[in-house]
C-alpha beads as a LAMMPS data file, in Angstrom:
LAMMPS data file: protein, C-alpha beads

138 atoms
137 bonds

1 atom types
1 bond types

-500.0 500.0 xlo xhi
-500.0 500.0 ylo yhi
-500.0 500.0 zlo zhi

Masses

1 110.0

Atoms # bond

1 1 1 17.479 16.836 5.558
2 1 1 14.289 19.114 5.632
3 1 1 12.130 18.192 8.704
4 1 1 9.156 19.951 6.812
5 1 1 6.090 17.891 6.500
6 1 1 2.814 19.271 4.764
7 1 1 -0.224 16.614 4.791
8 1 1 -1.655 15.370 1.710
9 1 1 -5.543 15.426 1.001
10 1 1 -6.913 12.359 1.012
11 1 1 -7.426 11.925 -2.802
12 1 1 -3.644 13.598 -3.392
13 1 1 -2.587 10.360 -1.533
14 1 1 -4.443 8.235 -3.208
15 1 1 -3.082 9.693 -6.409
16 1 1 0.890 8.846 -5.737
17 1 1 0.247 5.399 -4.433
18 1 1 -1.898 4.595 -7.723
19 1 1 1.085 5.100 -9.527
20 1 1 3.229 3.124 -7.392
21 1 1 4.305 -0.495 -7.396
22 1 1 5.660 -1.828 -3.999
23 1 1 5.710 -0.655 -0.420
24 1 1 5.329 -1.853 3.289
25 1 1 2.698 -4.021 5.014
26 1 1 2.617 -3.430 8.533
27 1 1 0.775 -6.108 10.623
28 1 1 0.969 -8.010 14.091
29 1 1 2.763 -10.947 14.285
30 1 1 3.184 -12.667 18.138
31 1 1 2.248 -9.703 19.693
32 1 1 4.801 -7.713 17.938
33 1 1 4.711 -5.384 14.505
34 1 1 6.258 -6.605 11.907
35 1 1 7.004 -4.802 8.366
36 1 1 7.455 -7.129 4.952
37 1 1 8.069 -5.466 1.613
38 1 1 4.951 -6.410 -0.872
39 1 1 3.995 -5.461 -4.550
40 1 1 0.652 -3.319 -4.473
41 1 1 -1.984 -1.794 -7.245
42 1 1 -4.797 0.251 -6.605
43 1 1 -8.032 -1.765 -7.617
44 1 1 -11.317 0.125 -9.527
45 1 1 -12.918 -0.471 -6.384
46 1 1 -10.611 1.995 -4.502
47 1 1 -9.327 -1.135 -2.542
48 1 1 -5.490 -1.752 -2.486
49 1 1 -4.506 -4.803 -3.652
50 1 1 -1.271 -6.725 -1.879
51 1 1 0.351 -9.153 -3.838
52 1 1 0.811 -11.847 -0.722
53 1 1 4.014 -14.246 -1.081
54 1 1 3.475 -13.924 2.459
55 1 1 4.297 -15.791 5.612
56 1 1 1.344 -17.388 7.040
57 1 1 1.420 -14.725 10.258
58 1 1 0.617 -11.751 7.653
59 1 1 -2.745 -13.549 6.316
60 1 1 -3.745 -14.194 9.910
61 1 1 -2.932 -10.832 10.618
62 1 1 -4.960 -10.030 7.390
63 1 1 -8.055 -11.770 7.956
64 1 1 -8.227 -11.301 11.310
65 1 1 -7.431 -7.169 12.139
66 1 1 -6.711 -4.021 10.894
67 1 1 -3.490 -3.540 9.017
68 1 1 -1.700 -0.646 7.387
69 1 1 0.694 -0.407 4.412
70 1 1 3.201 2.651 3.591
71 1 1 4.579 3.881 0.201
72 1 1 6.876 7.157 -0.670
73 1 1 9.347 8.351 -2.586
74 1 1 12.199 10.129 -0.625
75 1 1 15.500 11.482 -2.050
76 1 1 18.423 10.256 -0.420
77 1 1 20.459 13.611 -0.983
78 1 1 18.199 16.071 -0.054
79 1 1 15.776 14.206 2.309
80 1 1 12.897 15.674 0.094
81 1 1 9.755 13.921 -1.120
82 1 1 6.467 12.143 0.100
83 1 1 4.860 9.202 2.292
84 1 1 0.996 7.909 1.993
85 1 1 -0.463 5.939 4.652
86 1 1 -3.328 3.419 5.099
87 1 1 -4.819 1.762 7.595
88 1 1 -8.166 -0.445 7.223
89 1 1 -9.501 -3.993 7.347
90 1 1 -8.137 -6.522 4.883
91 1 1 -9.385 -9.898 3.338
92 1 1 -7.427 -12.538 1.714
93 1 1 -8.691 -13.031 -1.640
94 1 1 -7.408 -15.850 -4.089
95 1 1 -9.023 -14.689 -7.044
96 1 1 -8.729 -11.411 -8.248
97 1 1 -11.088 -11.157 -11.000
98 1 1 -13.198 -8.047 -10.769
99 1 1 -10.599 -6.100 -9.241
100 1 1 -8.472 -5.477 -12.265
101 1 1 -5.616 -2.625 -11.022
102 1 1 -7.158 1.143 -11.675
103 1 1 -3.704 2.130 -12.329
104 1 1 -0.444 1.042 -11.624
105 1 1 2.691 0.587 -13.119
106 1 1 2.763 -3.487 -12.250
107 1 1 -0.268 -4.441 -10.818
108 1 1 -0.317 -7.577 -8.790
109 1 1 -2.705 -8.839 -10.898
110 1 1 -0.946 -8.043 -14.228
111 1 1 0.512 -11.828 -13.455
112 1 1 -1.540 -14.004 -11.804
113 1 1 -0.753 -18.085 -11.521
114 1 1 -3.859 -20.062 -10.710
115 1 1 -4.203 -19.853 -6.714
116 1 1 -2.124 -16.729 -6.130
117 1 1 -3.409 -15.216 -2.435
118 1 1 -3.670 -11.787 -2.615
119 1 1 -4.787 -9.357 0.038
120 1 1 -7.138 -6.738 -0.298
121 1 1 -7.092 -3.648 1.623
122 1 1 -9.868 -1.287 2.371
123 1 1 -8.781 1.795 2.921
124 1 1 -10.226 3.904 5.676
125 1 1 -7.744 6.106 7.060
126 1 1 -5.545 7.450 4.260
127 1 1 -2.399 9.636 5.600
128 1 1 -0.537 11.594 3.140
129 1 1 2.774 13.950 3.573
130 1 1 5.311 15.725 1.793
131 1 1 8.867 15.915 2.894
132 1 1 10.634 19.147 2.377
133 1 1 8.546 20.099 -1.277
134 1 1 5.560 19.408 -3.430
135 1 1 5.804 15.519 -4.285
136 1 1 5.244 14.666 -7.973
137 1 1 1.923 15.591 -9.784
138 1 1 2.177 12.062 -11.627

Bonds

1 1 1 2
2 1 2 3
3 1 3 4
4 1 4 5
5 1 5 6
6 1 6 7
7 1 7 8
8 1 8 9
9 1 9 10
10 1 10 11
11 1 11 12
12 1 12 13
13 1 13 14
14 1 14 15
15 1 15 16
16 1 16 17
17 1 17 18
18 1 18 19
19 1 19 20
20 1 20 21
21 1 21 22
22 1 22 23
23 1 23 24
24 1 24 25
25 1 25 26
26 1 26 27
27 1 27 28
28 1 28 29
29 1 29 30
30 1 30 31
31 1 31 32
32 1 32 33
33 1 33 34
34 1 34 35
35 1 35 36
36 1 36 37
37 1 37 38
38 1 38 39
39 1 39 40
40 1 40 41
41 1 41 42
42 1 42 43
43 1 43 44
44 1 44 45
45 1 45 46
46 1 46 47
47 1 47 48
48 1 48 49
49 1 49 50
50 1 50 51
51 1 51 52
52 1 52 53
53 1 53 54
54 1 54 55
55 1 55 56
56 1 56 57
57 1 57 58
58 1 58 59
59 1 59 60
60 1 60 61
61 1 61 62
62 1 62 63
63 1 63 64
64 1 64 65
65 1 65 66
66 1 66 67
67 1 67 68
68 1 68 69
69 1 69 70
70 1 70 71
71 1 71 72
72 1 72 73
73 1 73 74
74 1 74 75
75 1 75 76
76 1 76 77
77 1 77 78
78 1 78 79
79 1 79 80
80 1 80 81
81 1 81 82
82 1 82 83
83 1 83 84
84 1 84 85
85 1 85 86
86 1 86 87
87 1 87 88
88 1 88 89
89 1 89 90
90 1 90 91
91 1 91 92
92 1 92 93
93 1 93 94
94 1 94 95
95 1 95 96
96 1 96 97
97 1 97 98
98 1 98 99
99 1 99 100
100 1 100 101
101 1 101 102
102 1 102 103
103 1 103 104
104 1 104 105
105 1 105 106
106 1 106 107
107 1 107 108
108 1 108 109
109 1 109 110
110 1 110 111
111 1 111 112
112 1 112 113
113 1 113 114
114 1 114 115
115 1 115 116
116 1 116 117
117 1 117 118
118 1 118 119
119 1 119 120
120 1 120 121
121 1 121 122
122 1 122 123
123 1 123 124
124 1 124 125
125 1 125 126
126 1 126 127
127 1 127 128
128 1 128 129
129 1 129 130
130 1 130 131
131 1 131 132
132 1 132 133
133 1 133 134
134 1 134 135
135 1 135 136
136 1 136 137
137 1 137 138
């Protein structure tokens, strides 16, 4: 594996999580950090959206803090590819309207049942890196 990491502009991070689909909330839950797998779209806005089939300790941890949420695509052979970070305040929203997906490949939103919580991320520190090469121009 390469242990080479380059960081990402801001707006080259915010380019390979549009076009990505799922990732990693990362929130407090009893005093402890706790990671759960979610489905995510970047809104118009420039908010993320996190589709929330979420235990009730995430939207506490959602409408009460900061929370973060990771995405990347690293090859298992060679170790190489790319991680984006962010970090920011979050709502829980339970409509969605208005915040149609900017792009993504399956937007939260692309389904929504009536009531469907979703949680909306601002992002204010945005962390991007490659691993080992260039990650993909999209």
């Amino acid at each position: 594996m390469n242990a080479n990491c380059d960081l990402l502009s801001r707006q080259q991070a915010l380019h390979l999580l549009a076009g990505m689909a799922t990732g990693r909330v990362v929130y407090t839950a009893h005093a402890l950090p706790a990671v759960l797998p979610v489905r995510c779209s970047l809104a118009e806005d420039g908010s993320l959206l996190l589709d929330a089939h979420a235990p009730a300790d995430l939207l506490r941890a959602a409408e009460s803090g900061v929370i973060a949420f990771e995405t990347g695509e690293i090859d298992q052979l060679d170790g190489k590819g790319w991680s984006v970070t962010v970090l920011g305040h979050a709502k829980v929203i339970t409509r969605v309207e208005g915040l149609m997906p900017a792009r993504s490949p399956a937007a939260p939103s692309d389904v929504e049942p009536a009531g469907r919580t979703v949680i909306r991320l601002h992002p204010e520190l945005v962390t991007g890196r490659s691993i080992g090469a260039s990650p993909r121009s999209g």
